[in-house]
C-alpha positions as CSV (number, residue, x, y, z in Angstrom):
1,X,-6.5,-18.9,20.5
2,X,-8.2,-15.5,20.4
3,X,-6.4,-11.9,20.7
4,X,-8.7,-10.7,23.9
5,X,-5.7,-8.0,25.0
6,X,-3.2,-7.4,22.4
7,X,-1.3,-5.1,24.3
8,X,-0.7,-7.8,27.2
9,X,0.0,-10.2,24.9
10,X,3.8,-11.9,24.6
11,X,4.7,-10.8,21.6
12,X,6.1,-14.3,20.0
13,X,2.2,-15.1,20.6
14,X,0.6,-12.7,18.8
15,X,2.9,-12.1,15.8
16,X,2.5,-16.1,15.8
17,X,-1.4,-15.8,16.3
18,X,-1.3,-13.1,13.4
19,X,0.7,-14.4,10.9
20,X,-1.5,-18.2,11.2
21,X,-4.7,-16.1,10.7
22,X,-3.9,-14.4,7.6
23,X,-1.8,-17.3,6.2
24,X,-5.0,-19.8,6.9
25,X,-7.5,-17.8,5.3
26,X,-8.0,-14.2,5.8
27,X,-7.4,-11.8,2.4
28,X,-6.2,-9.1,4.2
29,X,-5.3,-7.4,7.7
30,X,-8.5,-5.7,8.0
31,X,-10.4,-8.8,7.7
32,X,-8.4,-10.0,10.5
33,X,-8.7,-7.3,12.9
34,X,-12.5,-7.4,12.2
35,X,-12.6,-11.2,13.5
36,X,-10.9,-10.1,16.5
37,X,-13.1,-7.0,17.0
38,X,-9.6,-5.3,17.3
39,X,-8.7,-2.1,15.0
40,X,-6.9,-3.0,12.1
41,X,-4.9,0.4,13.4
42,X,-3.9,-0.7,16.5
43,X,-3.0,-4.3,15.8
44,X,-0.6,-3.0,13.4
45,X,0.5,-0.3,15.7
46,X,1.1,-3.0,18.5
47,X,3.3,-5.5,16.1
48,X,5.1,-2.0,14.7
49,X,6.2,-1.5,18.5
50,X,7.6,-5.2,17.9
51,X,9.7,-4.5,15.4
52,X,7.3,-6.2,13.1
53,X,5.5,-4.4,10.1
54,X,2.3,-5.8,7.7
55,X,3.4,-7.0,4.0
56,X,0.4,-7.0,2.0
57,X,2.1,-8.4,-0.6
58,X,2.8,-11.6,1.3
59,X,0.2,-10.6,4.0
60,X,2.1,-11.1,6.4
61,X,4.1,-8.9,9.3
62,X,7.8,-9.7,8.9
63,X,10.5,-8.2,10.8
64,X,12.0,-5.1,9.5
């Protein structure tokens, strides 16, 4: 499944989307958003509106 509207999106979907892509093989957010041809800016800024925030340590967004 692609992101095509983030902002539309049911949030259990996208954070579930999000988390699979960077756990299956992308380094890093930005890597991420750049597959999606989404700003790594405003994906973050959609999931922070979630209640979820990025963990580059675990790269991962995880619930604050």
């Amino acid at each position: 499944m692609e992101i095509l509207n983030a902002q539309e999106m049911d949030p259990a979907i996208l954070l579930g989307i999000v988390n699979e892509r960077l756990r299956l093989g992308h380094g890093d957010l930005t890597d991420l958003a750049a597959e999606f041809g989404i700003g790594s800016i405003e994906l973050e800024a959609r999931l922070a509106e979630l209640g979820f925030h990025y963990q580059p340590d675990t790269n991962q967004f995880k619930a604050r």
